[in-house]
N, C-alpha and C positions, 0 to 999 in steps of 0.2 A: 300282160299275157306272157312276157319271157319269164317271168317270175314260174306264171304256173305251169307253162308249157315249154319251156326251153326257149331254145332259139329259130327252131321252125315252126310256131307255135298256128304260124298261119294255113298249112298240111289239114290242121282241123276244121278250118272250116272252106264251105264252098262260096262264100261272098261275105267279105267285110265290110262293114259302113258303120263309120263313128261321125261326131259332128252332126249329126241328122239334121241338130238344129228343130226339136220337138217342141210345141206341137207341131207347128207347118208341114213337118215330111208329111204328116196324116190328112193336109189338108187339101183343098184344091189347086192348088197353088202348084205348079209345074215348074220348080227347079229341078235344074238338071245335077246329075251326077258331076264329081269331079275324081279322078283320081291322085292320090296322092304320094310324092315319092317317098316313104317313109325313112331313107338314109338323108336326103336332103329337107325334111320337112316342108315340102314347096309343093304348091296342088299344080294339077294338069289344066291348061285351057281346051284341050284339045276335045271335042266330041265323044262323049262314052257312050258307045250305039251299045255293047255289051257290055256283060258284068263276071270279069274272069276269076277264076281259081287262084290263090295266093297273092292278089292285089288286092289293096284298101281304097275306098270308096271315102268322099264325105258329100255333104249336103247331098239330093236328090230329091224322092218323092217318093209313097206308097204305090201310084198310080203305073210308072214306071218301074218299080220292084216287079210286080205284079207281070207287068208288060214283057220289062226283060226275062223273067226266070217261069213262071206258070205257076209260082208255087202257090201251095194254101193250106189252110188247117196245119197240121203236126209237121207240113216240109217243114216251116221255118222255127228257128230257136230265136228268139228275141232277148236280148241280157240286158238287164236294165235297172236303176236304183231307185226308182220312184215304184211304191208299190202301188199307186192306185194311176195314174198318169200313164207309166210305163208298161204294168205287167199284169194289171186286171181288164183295162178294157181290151189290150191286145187280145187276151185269154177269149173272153168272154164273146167281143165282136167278130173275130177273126179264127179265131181256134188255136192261133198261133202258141207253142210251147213257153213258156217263160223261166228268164232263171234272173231269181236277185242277186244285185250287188249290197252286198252288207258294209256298214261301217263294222272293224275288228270291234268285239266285246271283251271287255279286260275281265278277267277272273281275279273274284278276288278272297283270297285265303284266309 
C-alpha cells in the first residue's frame, strides 16, 4: 500500500483487516479481532471492543464486522485476489463493493 499510497496510506481507509484468514471470517466461527503493530510486526492480545481509524486489524469475523461498524451494501470496499472466493460472492450476497488484486501482466512487443 506504501507503493501506491505513500506513507499515510492508512488516512484512506476507515478500518483495515488483512489475515482474515478466509473462508472462516465468513463463517460462524467467532474469532476475535486482533490488532496489530505494524512497526513491530507483533499482534495485540488485548481486547478489540472497537474498530479505529488508521489501525490494522487481523483475524476476526464477519459477524463482529457487522456488530462493530453497521456497515452494509456499498459502506464497505472489500480488495481481494480470488475472483470468485473473494469478490463475487461478497458482491452478490452482501452488496459489498469489490476491487481485484491482479497479478502484473507483462506486455509484450
Amino acid at each position: 500500500m506504501t507503493y501506491l499510497l505513500g506513507d499515510n496510506w492508512r488516512d484512506f481507509f476507515d478500518v483495515i483487516i488483512c489475515q482474515a484468514r478466509k473462508p472462516s471470517f465468513f463463517g460462524v466461527e467467532k474469532r476475535p479481532f486482533r490488532e496489530i503493530d505494524v512497526n513491530k510486526n507483533s499482534k495485540s492480545w488485548n481486547l478489540v471492543n472497537k474498530l479505529e481509524h488508521g489501525k490494522v486489524y487481523v483475524e476476526g469475523n464477519l459477524a463482529n464486522l457487522i456488530e462493530m461498524t453497521h456497515w452494509k451494501g456499498n459502506d464497505v470496499l472489500y480488495i481481494g485476489d480470488h475472483i470468485y472466493g473473494d469478490l463475487a460472492d461478497l458482491f452478490l450476497k452482501y452488496g459489498w463493493r469489490t476491487g481485484a488484486i491482479l497479478e502484473e501482466v507483462e506486455v509484450i512487443k
